[in-house]
KENU-758118 format. One record per atom (N, C-alpha, C, CB): atom name; x, y, z. Coordinates in steps of 0.05 Angstrom, whole numbers. Glycine has a CB too. Layout:
(CA; (X; Y; Z)) ...
This chain:
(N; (-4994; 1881; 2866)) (CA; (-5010; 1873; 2843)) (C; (-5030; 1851; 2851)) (CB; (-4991; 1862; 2821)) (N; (-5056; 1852; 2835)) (CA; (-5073; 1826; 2842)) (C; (-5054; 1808; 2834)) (CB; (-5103; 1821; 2827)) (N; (-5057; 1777; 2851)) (CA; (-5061; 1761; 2838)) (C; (-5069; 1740; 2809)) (CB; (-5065; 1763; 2848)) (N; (-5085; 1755; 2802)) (CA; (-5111; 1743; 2782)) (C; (-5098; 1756; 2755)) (CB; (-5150; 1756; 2790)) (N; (-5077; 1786; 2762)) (CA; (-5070; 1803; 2740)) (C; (-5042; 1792; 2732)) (CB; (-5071; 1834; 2748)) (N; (-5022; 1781; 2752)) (CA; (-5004; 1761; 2748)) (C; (-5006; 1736; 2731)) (CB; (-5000; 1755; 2771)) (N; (-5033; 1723; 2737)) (CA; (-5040; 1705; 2720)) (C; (-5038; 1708; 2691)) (CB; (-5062; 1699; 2726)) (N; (-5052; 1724; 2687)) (CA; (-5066; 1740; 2663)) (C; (-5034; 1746; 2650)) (CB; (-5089; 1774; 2673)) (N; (-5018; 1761; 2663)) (CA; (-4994; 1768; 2641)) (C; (-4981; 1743; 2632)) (CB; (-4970; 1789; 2653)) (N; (-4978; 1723; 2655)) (CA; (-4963; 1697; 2656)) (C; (-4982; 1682; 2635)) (CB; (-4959; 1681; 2688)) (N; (-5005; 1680; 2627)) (CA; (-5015; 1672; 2612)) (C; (-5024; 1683; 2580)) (CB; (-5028; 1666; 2626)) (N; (-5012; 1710; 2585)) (CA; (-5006; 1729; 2561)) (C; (-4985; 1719; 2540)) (CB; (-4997; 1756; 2572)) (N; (-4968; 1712; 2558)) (CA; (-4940; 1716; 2551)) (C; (-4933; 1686; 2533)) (CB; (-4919; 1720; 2582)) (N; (-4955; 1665; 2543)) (CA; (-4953; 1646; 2538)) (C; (-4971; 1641; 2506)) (CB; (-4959; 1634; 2561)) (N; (-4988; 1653; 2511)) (CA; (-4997; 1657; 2482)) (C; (-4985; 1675; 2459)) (CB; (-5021; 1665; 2484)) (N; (-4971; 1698; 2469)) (CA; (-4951; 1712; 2454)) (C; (-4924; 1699; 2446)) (CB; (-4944; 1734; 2468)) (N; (-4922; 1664; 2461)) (CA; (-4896; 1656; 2452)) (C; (-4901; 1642; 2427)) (CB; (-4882; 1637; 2472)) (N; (-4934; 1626; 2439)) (CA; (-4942; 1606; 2410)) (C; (-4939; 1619; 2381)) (CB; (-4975; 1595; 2411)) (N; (-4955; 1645; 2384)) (CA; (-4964; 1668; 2361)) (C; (-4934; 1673; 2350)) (CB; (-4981; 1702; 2376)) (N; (-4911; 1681; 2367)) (CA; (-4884; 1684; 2351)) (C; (-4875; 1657; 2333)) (CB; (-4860; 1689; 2374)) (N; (-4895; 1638; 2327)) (CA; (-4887; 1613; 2318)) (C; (-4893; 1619; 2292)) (CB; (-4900; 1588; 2330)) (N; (-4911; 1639; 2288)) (CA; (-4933; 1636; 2257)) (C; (-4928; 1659; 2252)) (CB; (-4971; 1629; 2257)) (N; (-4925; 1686; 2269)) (CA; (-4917; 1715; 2258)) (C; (-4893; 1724; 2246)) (CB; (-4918; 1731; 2275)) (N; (-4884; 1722; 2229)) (CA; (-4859; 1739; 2222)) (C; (-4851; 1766; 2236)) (CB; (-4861; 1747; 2192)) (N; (-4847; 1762; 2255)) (CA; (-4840; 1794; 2275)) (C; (-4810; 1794; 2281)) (CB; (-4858; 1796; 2311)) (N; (-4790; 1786; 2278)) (CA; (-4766; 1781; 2280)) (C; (-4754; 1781; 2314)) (CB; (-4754; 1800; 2261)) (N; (-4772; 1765; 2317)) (CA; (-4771; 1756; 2350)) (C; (-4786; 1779; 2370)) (CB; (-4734; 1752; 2361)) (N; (-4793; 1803; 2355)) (CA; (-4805; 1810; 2383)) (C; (-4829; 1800; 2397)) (CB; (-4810; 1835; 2382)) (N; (-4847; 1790; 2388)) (CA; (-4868; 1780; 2401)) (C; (-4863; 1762; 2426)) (CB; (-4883; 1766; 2382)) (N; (-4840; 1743; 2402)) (CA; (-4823; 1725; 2437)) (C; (-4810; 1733; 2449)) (CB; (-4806; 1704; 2441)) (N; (-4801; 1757; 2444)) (CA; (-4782; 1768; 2471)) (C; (-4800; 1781; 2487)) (CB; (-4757; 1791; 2466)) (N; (-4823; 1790; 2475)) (CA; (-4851; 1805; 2497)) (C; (-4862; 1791; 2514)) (CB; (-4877; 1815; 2484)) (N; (-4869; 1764; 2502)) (CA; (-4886; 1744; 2516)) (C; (-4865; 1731; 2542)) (CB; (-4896; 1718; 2491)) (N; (-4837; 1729; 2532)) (CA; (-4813; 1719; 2555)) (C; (-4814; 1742; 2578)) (CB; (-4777; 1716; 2540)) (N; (-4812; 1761; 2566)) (CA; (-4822; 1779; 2590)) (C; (-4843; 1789; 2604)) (CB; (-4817; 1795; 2588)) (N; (-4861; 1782; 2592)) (CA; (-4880; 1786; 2601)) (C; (-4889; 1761; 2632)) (CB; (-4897; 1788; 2575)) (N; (-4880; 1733; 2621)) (CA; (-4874; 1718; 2637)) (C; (-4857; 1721; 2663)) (CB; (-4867; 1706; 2624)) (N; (-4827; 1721; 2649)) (CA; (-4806; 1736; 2669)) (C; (-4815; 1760; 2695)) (CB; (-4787; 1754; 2648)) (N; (-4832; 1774; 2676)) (CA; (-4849; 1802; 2693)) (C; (-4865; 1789; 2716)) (CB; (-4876; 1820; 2673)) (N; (-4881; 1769; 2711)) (CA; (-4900; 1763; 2729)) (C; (-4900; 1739; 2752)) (CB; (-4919; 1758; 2712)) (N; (-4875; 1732; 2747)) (CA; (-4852; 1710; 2764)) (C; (-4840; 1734; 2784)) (CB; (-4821; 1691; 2739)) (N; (-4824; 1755; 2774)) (CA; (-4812; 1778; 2791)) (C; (-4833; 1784; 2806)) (CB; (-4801; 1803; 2777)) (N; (-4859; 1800; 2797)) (CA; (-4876; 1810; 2808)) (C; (-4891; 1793; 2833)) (CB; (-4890; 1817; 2789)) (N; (-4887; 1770; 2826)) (CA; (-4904; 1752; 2849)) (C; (-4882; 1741; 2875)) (CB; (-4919; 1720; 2829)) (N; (-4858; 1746; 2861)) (CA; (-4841; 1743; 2882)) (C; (-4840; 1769; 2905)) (CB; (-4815; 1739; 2869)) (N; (-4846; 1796; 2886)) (CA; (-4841; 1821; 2903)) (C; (-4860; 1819; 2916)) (CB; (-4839; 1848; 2890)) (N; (-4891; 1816; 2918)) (CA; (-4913; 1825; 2916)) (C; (-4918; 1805; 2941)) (CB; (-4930; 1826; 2887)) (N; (-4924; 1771; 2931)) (CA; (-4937; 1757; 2946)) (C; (-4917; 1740; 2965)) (CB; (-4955; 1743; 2930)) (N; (-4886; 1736; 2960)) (CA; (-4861; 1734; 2982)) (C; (-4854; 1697; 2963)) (CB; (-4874; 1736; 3032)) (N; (-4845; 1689; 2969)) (CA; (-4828; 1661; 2966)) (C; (-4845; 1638; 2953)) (CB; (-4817; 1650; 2997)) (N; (-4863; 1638; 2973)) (CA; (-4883; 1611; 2963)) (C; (-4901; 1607; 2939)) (CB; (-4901; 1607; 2982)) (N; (-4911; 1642; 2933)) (CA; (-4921; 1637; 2911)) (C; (-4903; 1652; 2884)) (CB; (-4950; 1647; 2914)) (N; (-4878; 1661; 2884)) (CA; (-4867; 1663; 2869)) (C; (-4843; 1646; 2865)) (CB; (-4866; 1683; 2869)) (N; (-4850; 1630; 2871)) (CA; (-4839; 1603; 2870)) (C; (-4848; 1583; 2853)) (CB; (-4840; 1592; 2891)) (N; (-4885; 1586; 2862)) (CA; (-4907; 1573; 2837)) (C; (-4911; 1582; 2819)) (CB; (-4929; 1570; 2840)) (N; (-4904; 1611; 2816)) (CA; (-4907; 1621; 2783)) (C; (-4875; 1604; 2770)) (CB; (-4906; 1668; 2780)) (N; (-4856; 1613; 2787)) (CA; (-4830; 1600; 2775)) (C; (-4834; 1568; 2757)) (CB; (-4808; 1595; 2803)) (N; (-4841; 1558; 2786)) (CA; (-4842; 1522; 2773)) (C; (-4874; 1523; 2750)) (CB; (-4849; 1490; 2812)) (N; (-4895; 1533; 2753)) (CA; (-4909; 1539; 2728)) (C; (-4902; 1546; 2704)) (CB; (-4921; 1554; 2731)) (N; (-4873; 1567; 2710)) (CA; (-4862; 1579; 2679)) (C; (-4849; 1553; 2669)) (CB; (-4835; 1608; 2679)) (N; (-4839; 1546; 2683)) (CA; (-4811; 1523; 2675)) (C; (-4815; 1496; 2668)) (CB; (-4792; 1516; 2698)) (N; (-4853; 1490; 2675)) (CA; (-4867; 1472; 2665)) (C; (-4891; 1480; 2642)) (CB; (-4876; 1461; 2687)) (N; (-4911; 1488; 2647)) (CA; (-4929; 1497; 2627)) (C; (-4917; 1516; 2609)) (CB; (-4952; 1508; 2638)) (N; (-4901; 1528; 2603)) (CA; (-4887; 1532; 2574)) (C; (-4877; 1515; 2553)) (CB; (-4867; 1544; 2577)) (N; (-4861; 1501; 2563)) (CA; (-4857; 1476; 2550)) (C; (-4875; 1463; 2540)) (CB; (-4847; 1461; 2562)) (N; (-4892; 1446; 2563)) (CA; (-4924; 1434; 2562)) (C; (-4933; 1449; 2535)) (CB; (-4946; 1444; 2594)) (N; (-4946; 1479; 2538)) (CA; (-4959; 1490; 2523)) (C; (-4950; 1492; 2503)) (CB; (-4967; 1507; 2528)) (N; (-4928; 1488; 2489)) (CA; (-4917; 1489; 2463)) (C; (-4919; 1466; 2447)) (CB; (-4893; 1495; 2464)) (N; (-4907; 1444; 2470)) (CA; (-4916; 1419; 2452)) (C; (-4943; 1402; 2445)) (CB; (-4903; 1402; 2462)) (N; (-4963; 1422; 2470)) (CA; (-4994; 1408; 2456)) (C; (-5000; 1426; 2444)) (CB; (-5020; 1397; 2473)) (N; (-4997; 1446; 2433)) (CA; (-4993; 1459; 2414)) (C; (-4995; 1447; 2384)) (CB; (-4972; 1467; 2420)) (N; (-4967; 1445; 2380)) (CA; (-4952; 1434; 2364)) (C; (-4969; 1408; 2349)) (CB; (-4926; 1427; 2380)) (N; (-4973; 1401; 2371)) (CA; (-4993; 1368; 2378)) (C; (-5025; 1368; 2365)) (CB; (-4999; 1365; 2420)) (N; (-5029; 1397; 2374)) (CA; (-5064; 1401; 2362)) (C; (-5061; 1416; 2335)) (CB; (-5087; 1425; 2385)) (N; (-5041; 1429; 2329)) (CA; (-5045; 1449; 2311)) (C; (-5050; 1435; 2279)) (CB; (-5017; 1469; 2313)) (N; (-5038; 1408; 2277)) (CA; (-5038; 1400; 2247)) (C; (-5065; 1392; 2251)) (CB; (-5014; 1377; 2235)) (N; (-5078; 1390; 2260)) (CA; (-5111; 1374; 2263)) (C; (-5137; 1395; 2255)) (CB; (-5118; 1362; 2302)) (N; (-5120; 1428; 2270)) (CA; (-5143; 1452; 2262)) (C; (-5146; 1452; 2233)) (CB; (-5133; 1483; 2270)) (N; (-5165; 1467; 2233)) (CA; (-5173; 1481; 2200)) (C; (-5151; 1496; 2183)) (CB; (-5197; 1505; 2202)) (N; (-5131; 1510; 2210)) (CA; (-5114; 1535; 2191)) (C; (-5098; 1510; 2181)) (CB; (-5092; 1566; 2209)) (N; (-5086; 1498; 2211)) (CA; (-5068; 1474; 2212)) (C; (-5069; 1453; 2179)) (CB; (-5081; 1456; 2242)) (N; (-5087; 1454; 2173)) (CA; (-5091; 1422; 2154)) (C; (-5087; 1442; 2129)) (CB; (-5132; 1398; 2156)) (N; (-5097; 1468; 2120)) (CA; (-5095; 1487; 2101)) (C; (-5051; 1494; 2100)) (CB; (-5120; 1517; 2113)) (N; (-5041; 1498; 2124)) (CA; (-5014; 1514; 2124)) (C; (-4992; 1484; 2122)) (CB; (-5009; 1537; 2159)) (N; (-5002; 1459; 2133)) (CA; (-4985; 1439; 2130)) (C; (-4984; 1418; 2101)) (CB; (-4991; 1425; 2154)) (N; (-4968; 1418; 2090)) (CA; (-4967; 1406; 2067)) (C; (-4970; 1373; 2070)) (CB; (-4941; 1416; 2054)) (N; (-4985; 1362; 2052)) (CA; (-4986; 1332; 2065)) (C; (-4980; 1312; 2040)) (CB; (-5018; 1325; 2081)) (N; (-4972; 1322; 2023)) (CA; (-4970; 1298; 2006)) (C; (-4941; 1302; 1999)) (CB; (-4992; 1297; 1979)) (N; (-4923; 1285; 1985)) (CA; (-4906; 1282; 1982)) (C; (-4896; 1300; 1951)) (CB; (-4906; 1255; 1987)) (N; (-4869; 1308; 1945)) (CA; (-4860; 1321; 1917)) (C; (-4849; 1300; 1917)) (CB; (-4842; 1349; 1911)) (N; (-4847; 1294; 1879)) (CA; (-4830; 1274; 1869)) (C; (-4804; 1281; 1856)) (CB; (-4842; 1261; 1853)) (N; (-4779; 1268; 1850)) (CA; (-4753; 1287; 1848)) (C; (-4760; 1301; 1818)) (CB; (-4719; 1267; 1848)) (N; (-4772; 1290; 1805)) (CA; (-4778; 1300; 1773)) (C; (-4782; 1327; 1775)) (CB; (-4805; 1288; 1756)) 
């Protein structure tokens, strides 16, 4: 497999995890995107041998995380973000 196409799924997968955040799909999107990840960690191990499927590994195990929480981090600040998050308080009445 290229290189560059490894990227691409590993960075697929990562946007298919955020998207399972806001879609009602009953987890498949995140089980696609985990594999799709998973896929491209295997593949770079088969393909390119130890060293660089090693760097997709420690990439998954860091920038997933990473990418969720600046995420998380930017999302109340967007346009959808400030429209889907509720900001004022209910009173018990």
């Amino acid at each position: 497999m290229n290189l560059l196409f490894l990227t691409g799924l590993f960075f697929i997968g990562l946007i298919a995890i955020i998207v399972e955040f806001f879609v009602p799909a009953a987890g498949l999107i995140g089980i696609i995107g985990g594999g799709s990840i998973i896929g491209s960690v295997v593949m770079a191990y088969l393909d390119y041998g130890i060293l660089t499927g090693s760097a997709f590994l420690l990439g998954a195990l860091i920038l997933t995380p990473l990418m969720i929480m600046f995420y998380f981090r930017i999302f109340p600040k967007t346009i959808i973000g400030k429209k889907l998050i509720l900001n004022t308080n209910q009173s018990h009445e």
